[in-house]
N, CA, C and O of each residue as an XYZ file, in Angstrom:
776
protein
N       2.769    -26.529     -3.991
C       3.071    -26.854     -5.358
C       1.760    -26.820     -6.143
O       0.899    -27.654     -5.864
N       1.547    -25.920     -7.099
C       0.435    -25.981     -7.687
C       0.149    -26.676     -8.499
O      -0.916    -26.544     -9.101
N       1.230    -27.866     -8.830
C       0.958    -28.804     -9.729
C      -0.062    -30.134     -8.884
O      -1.189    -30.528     -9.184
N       0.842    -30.575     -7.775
C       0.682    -31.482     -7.446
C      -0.493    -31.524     -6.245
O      -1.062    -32.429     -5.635
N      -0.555    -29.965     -6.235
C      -1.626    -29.246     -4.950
C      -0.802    -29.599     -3.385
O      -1.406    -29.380     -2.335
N       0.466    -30.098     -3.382
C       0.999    -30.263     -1.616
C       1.418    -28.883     -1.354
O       1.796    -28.097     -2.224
N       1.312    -28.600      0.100
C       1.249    -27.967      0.859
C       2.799    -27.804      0.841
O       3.466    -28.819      1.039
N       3.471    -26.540      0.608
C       5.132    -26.284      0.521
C       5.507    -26.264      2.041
O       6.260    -26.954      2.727
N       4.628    -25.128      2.312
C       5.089    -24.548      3.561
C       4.019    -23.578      4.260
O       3.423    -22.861      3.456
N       3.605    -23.395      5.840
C       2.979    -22.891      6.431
C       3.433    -21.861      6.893
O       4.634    -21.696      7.103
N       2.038    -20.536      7.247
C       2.976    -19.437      7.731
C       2.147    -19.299      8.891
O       0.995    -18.893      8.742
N       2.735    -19.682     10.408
C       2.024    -19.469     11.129
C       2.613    -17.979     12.249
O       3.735    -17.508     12.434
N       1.050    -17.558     12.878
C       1.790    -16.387     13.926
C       0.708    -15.347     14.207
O       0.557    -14.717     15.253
N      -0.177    -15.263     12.846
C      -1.477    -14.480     13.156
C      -2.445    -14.831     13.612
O      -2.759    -15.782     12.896
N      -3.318    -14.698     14.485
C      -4.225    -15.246     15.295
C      -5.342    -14.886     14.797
O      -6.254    -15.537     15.306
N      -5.774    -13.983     13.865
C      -7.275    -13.592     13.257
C      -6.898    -13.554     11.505
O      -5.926    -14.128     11.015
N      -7.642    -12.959     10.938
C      -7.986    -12.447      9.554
C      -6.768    -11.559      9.123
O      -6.414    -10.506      9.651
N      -6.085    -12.330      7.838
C      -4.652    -11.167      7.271
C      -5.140    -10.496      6.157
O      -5.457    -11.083      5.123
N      -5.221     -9.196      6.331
C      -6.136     -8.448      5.330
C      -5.641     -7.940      4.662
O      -6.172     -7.221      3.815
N      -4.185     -8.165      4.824
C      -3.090     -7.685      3.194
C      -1.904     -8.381      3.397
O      -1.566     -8.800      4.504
N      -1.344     -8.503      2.515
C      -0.382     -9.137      2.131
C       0.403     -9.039      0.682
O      -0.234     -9.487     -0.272
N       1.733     -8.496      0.406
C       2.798     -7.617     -0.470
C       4.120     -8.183     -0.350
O       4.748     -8.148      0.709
N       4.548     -8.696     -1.396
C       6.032     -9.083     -1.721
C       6.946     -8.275     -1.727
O       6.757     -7.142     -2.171
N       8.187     -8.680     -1.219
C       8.834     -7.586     -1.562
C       9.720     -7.514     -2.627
O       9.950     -8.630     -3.094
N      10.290     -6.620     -3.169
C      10.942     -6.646     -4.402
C      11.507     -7.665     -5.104
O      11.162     -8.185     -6.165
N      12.553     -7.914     -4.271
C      12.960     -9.203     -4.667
C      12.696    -10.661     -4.599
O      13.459    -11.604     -4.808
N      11.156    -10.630     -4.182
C      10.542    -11.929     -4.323
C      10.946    -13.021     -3.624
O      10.531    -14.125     -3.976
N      12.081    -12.859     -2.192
C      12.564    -13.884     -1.029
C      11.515    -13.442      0.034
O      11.115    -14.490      0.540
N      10.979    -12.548      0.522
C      10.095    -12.376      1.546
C       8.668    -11.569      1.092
O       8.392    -11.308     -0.079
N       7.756    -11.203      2.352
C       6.723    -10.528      2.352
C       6.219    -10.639      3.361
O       6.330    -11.533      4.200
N       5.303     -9.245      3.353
C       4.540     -8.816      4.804
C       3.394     -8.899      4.512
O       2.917     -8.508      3.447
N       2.645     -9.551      5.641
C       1.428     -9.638      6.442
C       0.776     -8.828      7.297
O       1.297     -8.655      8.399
N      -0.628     -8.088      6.956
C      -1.297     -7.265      8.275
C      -2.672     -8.195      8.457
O      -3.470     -8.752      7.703
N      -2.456     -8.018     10.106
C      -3.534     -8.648     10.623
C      -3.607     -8.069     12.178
O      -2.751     -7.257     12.529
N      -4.186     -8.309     12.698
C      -4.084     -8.595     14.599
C      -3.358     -7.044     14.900
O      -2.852     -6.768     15.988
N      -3.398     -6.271     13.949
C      -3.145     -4.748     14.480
C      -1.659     -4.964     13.982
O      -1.055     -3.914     14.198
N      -1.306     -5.363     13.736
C       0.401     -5.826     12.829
C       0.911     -5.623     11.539
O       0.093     -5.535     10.624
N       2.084     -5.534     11.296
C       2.858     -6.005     10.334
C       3.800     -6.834     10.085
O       4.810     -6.236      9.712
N       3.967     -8.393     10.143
C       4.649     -9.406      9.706
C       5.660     -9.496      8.996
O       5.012    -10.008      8.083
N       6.557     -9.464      8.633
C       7.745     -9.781      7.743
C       8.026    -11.352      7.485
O       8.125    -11.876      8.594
N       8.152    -12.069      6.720
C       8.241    -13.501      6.526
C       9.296    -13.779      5.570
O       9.524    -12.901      4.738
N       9.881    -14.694      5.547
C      10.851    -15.209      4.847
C       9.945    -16.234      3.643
O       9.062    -16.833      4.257
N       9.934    -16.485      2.566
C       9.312    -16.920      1.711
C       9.810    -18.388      1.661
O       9.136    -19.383      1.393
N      11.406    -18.304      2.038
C      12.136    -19.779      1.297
C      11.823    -20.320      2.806
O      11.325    -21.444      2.738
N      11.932    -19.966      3.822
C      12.155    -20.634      5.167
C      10.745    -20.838      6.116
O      10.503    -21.548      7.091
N       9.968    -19.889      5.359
C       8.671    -20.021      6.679
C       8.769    -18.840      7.705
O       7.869    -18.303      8.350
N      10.476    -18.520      7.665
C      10.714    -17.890      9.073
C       9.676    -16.361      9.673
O       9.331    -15.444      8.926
N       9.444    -16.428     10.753
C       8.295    -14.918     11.011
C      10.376    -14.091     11.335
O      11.172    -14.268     12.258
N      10.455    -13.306     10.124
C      11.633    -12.299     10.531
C      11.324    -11.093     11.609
O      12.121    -10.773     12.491
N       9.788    -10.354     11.356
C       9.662     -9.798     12.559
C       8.300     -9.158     12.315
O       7.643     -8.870     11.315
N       8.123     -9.041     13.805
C       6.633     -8.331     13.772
C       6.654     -6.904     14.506
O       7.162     -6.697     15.608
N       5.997     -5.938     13.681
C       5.712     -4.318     13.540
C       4.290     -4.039     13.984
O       3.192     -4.425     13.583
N       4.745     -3.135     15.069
C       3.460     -2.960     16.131
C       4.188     -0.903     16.388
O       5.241     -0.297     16.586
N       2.558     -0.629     16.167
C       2.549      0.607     16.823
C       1.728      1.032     18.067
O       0.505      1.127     17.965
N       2.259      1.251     19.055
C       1.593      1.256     20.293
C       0.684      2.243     20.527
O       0.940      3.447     20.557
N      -0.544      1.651     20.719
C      -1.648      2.366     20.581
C      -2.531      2.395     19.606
O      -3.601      2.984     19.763
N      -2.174      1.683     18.305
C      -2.636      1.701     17.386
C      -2.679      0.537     16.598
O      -2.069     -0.443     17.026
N      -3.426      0.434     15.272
C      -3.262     -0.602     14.428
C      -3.008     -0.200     13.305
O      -3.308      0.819     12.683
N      -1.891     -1.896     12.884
C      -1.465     -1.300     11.526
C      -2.998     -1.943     10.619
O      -3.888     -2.602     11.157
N      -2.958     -1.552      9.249
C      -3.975     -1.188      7.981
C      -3.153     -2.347      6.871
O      -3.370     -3.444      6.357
N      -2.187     -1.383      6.904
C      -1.814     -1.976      5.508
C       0.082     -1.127      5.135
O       0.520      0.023      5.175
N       0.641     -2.435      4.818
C       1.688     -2.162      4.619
C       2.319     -2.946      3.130
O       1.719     -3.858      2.561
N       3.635     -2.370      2.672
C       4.272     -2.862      1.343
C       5.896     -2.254      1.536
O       6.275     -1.245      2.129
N       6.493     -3.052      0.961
C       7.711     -2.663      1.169
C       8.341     -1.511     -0.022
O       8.223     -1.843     -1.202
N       8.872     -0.437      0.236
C       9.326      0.510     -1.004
C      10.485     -0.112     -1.600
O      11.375     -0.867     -1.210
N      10.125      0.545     -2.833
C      10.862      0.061     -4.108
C      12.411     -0.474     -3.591
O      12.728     -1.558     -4.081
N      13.242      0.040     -2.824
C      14.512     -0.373     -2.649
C      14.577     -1.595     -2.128
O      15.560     -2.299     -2.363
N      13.736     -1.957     -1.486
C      13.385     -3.209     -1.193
C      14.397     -3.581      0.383
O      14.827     -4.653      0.807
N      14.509     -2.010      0.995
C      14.979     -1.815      2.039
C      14.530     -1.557      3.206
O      14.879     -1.918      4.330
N      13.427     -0.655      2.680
C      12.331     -0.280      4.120
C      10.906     -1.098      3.426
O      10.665     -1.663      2.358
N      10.044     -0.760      4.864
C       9.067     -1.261      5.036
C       7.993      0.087      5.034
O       8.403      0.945      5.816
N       6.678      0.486      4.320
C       5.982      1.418      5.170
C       4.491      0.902      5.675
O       3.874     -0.127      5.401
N       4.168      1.994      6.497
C       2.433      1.181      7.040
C       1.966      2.288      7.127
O       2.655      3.308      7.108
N       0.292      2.257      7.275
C      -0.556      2.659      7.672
C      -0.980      2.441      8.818
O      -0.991      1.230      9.041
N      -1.466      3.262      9.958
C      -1.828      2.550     11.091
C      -2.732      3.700     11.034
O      -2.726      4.660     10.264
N      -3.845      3.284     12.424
C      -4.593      4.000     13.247
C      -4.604      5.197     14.492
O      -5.359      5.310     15.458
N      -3.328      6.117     14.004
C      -2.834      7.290     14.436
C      -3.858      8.404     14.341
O      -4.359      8.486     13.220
N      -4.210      9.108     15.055
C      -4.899     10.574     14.665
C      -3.621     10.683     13.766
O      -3.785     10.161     12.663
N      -2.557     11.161     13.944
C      -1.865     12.076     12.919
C      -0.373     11.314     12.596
O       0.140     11.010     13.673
N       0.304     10.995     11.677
C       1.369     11.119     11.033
C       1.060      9.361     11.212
O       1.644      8.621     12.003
N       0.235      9.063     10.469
C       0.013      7.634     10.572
C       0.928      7.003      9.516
O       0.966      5.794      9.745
N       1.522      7.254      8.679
C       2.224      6.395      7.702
C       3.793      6.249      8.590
O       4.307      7.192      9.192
N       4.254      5.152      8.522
C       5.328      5.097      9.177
C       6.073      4.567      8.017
O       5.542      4.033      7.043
N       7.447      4.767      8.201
C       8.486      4.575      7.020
C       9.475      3.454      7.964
O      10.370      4.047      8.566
N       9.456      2.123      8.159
C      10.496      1.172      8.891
C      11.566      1.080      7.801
O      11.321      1.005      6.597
N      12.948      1.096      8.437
C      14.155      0.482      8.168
C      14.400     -1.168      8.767
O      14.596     -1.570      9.913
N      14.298     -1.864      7.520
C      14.066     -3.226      8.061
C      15.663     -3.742      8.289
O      15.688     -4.910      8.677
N      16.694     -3.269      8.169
C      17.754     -3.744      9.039
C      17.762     -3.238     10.145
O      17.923     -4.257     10.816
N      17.685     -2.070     11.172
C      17.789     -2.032     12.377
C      16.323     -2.171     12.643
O      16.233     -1.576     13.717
N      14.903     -2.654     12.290
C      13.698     -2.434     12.622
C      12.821     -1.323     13.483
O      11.819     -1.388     14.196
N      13.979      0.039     12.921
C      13.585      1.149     13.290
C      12.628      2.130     12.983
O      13.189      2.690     12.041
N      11.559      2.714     13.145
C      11.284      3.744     11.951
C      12.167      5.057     11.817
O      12.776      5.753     12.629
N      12.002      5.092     10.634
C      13.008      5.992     10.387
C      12.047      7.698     10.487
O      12.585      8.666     11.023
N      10.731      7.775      9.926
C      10.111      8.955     10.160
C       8.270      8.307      9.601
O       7.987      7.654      8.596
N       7.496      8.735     10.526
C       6.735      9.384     10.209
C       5.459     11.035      9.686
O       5.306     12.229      9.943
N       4.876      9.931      8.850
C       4.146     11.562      8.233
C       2.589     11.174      7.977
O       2.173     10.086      8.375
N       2.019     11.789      7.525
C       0.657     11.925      7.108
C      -0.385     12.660      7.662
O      -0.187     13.183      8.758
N      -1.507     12.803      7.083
C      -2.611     13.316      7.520
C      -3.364     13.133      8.698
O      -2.634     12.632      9.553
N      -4.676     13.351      9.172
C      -5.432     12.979      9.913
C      -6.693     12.238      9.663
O      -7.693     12.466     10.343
N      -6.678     11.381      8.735
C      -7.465     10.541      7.982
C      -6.896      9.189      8.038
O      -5.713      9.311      7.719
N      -7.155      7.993      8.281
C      -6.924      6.415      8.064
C      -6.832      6.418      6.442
O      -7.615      6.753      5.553
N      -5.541      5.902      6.466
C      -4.953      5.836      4.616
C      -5.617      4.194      4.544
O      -5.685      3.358      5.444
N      -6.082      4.108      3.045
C      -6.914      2.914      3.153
C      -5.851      1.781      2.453
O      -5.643      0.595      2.708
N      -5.273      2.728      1.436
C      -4.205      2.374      0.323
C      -3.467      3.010      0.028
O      -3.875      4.162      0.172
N      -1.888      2.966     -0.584
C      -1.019      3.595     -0.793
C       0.002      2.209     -1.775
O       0.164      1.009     -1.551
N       0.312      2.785     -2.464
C       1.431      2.543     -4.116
C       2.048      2.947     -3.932
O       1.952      3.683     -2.950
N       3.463      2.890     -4.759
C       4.408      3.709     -5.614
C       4.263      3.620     -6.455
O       3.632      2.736     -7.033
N       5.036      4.912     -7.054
C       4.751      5.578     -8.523
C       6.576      5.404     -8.916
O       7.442      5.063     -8.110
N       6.766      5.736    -10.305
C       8.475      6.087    -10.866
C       8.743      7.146     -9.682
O       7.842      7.713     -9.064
N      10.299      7.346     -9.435
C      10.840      7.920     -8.616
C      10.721      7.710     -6.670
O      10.980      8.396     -5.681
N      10.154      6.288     -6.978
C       9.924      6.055     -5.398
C       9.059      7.169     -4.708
O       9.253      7.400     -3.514
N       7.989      7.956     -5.504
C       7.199      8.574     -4.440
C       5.629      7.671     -4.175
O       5.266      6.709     -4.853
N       5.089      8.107     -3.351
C       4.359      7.404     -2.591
C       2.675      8.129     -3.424
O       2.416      9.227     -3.915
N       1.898      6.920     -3.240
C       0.209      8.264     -3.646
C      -0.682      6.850     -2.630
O      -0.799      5.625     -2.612
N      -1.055      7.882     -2.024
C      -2.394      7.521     -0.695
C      -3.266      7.771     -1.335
O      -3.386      8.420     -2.374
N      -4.171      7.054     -0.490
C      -6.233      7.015     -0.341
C      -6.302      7.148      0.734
O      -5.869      6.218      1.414
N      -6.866      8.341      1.435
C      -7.597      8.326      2.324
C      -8.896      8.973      2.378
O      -9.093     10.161      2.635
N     -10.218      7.625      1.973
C     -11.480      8.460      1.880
C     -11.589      8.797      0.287
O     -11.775      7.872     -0.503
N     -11.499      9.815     -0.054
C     -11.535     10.755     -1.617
C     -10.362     11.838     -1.176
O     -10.425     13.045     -1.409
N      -9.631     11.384     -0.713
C      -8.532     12.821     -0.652
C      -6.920     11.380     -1.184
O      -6.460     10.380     -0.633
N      -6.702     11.944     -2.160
C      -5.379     11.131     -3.155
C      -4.220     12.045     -3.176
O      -4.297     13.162     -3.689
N      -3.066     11.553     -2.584
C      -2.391     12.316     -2.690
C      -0.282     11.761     -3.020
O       0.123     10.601     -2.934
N       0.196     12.421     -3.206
C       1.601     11.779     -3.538
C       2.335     12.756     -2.497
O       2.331     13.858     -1.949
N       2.975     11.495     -2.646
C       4.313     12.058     -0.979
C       5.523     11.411     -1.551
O       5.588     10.600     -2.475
N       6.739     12.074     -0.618
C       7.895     12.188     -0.801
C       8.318     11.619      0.436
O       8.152     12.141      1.538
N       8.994     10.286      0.157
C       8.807      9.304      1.230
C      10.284      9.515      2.714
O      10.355      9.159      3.890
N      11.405     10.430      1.560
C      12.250     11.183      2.204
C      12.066     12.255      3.121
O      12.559     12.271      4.249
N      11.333     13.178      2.618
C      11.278     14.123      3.364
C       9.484     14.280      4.316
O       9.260     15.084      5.220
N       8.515     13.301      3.768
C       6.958     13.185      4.222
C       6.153     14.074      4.030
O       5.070     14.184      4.606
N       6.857     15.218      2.720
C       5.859     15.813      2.485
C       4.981     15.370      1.800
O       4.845     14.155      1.661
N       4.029     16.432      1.104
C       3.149     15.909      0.285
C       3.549     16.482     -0.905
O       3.695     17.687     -0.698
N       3.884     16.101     -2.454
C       4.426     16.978     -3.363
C       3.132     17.438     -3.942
O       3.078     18.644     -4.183
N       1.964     16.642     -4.244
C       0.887     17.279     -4.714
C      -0.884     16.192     -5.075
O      -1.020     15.130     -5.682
N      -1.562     16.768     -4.626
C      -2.879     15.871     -4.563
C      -2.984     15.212     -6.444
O      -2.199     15.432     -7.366
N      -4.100     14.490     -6.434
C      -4.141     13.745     -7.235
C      -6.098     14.746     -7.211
O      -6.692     14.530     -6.155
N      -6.806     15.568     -8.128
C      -7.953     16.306     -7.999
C      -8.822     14.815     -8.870
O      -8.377     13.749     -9.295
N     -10.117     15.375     -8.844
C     -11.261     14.661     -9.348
C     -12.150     13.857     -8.699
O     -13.337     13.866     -9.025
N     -11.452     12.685     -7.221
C     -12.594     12.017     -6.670
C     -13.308     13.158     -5.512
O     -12.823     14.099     -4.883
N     -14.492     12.650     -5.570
C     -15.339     13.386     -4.982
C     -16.229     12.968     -3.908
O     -16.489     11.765     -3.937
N     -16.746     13.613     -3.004
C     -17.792     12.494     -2.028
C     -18.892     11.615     -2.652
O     -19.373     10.625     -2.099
N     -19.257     12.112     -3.932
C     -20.115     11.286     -4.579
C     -19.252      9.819     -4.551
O     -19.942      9.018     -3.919
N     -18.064      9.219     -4.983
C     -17.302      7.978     -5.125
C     -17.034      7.036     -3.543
O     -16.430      5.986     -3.324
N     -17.748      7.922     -2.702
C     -17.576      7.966     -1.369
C     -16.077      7.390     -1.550
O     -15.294      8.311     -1.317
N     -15.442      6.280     -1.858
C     -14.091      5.957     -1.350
C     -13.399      5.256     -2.549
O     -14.016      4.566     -3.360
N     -11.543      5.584     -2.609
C     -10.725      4.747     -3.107
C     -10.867      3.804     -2.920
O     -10.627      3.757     -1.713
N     -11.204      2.491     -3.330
C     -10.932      1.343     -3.001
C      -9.614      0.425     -3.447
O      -9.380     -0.583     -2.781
N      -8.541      0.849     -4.843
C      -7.625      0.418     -5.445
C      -7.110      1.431     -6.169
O      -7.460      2.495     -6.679
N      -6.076      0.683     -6.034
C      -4.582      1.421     -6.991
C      -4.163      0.833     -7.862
O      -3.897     -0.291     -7.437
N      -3.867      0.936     -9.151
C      -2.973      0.623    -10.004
C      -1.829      1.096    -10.436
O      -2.033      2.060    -11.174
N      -0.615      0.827    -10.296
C       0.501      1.311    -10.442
C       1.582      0.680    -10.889
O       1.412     -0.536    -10.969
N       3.037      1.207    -11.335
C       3.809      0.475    -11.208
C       5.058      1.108    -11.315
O       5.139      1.827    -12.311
N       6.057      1.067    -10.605
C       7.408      1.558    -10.221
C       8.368      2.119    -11.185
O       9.362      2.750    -10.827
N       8.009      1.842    -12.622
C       8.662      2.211    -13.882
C       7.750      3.313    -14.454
O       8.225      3.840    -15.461
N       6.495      3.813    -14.036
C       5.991      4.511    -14.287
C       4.809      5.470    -13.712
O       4.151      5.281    -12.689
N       4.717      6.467    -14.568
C       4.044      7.654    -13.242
C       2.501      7.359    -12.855
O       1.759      7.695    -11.933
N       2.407      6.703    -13.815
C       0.498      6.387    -13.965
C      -0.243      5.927    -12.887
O       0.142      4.853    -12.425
N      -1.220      6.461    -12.351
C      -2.548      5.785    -11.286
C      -3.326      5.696    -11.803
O      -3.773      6.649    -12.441
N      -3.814      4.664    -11.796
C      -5.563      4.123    -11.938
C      -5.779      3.585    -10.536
O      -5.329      2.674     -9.842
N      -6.875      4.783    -10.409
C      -8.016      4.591     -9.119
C      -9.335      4.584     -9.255
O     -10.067      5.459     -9.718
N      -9.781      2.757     -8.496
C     -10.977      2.643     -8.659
C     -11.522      3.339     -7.467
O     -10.911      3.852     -6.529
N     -13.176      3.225     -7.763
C     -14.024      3.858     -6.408
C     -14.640      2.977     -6.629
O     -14.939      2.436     -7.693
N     -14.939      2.717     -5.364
C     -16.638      1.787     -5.037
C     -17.725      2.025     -5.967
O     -18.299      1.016     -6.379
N     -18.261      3.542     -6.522
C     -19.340      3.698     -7.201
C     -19.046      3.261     -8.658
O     -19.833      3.242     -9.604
N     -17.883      2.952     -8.631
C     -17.667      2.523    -10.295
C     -17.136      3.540    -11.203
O     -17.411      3.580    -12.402
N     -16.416      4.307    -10.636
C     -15.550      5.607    -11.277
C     -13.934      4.848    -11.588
O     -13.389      3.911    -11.006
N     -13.620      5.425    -12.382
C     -11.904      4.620    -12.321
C     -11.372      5.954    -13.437
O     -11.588      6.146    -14.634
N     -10.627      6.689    -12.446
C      -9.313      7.721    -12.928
C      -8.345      6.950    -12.719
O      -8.043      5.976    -12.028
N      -7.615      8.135    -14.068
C      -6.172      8.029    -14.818
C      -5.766      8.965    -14.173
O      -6.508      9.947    -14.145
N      -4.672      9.023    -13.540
C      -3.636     10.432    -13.141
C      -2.168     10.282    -13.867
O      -1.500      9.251    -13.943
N      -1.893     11.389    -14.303
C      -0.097     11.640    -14.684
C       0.152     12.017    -12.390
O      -0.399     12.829    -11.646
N       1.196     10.949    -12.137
C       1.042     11.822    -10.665
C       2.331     12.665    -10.784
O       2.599     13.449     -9.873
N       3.178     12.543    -11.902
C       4.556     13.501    -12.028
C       3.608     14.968    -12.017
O       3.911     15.876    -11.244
N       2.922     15.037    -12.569
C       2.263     16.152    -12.801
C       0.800     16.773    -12.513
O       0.427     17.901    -12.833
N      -0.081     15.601    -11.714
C      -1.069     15.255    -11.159
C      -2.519     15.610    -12.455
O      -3.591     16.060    -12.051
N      -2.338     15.390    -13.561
C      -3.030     15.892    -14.659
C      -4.201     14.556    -14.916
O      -3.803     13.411    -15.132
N      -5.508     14.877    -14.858
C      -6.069     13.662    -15.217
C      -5.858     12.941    -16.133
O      -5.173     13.643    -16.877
N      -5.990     11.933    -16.627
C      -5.748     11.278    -18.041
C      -6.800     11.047    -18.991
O      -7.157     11.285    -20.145
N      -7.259     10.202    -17.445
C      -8.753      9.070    -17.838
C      -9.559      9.179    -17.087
O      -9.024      8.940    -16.004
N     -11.079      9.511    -16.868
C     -12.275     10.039    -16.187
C     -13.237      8.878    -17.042
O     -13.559      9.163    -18.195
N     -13.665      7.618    -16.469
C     -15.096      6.741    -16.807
C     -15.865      6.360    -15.785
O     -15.285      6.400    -14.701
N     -16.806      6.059    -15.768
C     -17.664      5.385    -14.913
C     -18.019      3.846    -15.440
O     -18.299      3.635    -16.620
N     -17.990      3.124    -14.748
C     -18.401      1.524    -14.838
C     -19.253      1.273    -13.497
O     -19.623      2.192    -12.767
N     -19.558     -0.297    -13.230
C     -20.174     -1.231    -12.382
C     -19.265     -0.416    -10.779
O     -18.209      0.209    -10.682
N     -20.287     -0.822     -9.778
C     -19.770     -0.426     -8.737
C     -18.283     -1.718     -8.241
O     -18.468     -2.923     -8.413
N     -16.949     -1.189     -7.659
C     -15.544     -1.673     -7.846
C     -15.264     -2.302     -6.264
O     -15.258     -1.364     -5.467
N     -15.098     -3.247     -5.782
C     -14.104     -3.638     -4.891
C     -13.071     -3.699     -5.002
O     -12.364     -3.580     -4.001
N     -12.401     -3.951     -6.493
C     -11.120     -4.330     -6.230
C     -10.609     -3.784     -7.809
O     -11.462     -3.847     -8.695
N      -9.194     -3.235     -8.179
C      -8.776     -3.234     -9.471
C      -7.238     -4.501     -9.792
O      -6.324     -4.829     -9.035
N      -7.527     -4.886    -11.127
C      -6.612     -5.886    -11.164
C      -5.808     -5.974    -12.561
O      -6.684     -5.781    -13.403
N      -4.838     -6.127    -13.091
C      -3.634     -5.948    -14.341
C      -3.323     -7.108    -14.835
O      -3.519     -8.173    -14.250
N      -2.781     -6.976    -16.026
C      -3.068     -8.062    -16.872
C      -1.161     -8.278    -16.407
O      -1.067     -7.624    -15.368
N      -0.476     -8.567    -16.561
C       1.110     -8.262    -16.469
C       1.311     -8.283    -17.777
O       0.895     -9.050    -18.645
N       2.356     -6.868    -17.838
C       2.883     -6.961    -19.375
C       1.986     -6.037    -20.322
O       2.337     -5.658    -21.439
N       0.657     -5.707    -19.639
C       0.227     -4.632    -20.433
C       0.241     -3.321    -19.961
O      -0.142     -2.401    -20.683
């Protein structure tokens, strides 16, 4: 309770450092990565609904897609590292991707997907795992994506870089928008409502 500062409820189950964490649509649950995992939690109950492990690998970073039906991740695959889970049978349904560790990944309008991996940005089609088309401009100079800005009603990315670069992309059409340089970036953050 942030009024009163008591403690609602605990989420226990990870044994190290949770290095992301994403609501899901409808604001009753959210997932946790940590310990090479992906967590699912119940928000009202505490409950751990389930934990997502790829064998052999670790998960990165996960968020649930817009339908607020599946689950996807990043893991530590040489190849087709993004996995797409169906969180009623806790199946995956397909993986895809590159041969690069995705650092970050959004959605854009139309439920497609846009990765970071490194300086290579790209939008995918979460149905079929292709790629519909890169996102051009970062360069090895930015050495890396570090954030996404996005939001599900619309096509727009803002991507920061570490060196302090922050592009605009149309990703319907992958057209730059906005090209500035600022302070070097860890993190990008939105006002809500603007």
């Amino acid at each position: 309770d942030v009024e009163s500062g008591t403690e609602l409820r605990s989420f226990e189950g990870h044994i190290g450092e949770i290095i992301h964490l994403s609501f899901a649509p409808d604001g009753q649950s959210f997932v946790t990565v940590g310990d090479d995992t992906a967590r699912v939690w119940s928000l009202g109950t505490g409950e751990l609904l389930h934990t997502y492990t790829v064998p052999g690998a670790g998960i990165g970073f996960a968020r649930f897609a817009p339908d607020g039906n599946r689950l996807l991740t990043a893991d530590t695959s040489p190849t087709n590292n993004i996995r797409v889970w169906d969180l009623a049978t806790r199946q995956t349904i397909r993986s895809f991707g590159g041969n690069t560790f995705i650092q970050n990944f959004e959605f854009v309008a139309g439920g497609q997907l846009v990765t970071a991996a490194g300086v290579v940005v790209q939008v995918w089609n979460i149905e079929t795992g292709q790629v519909i088309r890169p996102l051009p401009g970062v360069t090895q100079a930015e050495f890396v994506v570090v954030s996404f800005l996005t939001a599900t009603n619309s096509s727009v990315v803002v991507a920061g870089c570490l060196n302090g670069r922050v592009i605009t992309w149309d990703a319907s059409t992958g057209q730059i928008l906005h090209d500035f340089m600022g302070e070097n970036l860890f993190d990008l953050a939105a006002i809500p409502g603007t």
